[in-house]
BAMITI-366395 format. One line per 10 residues: number of its first residue (from 1); for each residue x, y, z of C-alpha. Coordinates in steps of 0.02 Angstrom, whole numbers, m for minus. Layout:
N
NUM> X,Y,Z | ... .
This chain:
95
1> 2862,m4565,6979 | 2955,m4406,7005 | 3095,m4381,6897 | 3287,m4316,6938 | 3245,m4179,6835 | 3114,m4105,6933 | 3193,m4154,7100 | 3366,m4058,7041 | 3262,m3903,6992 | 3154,m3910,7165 .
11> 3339,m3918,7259 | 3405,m3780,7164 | 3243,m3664,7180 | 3247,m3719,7388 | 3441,m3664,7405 | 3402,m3501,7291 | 3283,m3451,7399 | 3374,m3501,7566 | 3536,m3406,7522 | 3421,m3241,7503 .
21> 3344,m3265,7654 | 3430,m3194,7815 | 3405,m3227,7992 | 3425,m3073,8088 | 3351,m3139,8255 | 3325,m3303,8343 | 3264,m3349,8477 | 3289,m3529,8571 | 3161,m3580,8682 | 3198,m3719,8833 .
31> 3074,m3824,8933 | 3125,m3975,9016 | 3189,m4071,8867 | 3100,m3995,8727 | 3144,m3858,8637 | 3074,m3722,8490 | 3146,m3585,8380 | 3054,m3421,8345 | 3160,m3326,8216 | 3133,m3187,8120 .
41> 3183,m3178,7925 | 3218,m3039,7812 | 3225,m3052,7621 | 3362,m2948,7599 | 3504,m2865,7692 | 3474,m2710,7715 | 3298,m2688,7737 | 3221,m2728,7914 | 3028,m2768,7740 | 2989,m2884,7708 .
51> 2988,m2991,7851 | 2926,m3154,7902 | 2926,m3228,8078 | 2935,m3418,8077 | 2898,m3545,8240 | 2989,m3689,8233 | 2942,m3859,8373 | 3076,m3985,8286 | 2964,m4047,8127 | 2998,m3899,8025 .
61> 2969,m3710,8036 | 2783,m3641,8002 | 2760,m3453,7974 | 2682,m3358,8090 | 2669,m3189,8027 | 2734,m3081,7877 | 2736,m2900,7817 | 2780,m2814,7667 | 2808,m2635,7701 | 2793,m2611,7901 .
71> 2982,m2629,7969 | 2952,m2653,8171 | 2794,m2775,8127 | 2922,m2937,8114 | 3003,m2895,8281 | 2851,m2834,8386 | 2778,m2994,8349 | 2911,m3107,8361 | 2969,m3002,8530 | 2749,m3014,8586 .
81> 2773,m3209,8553 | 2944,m3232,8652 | 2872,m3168,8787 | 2697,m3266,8804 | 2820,m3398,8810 | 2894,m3346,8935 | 2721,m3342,9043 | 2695,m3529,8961 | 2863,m3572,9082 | 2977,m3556,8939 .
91> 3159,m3494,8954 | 3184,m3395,8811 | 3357,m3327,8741 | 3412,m3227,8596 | 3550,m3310,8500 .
């Protein structure tokens, strides 16, 4: 049985972490009715490092690919990925 306690500790560490995180790019994707999110996420403000591109189909985001140090890494890949959408029949837009 999982108690309040640890629930109200696993909330507050998931909220810490989400307020540090920022989106700096997103990217919708449209086919017929479905839809999926490629988005890129910085740790902090003003650095472009680290990064961390995440996919998301609907059930929850899954991370695709991270750096620590490189700063165009995040969006080359996330930019490389947009587009092979695109050739999947994908319309992709930036948000």
């Amino acid at each position: 049985m999982i108690s309040l306690k640890k629930v109200t500790l696993f909330a507050a560490v998931v909220a810490l972490f989400a307020s540090s995180s920022l989106l700096a790019e997103t990217y919708v994707c449209k086919h017929g009715d479905q839809e999926r999110t490629i988005a890129i996420v910085y740790a902090n403000a003003d650095s472009a490092a680290p990064c961390e591109v995440t996919y998301d189909k609907g059930e929850g985001a899954e991370s695709l690919w991270q750096a620590q140090n490189d700063v165009s890494y995040c969006e080359e890949k996330a930019a490389a990925f947009v587009e092979k959408q695109r050739g999947w029949g994908w319309d992709c837009n930036k948000q």
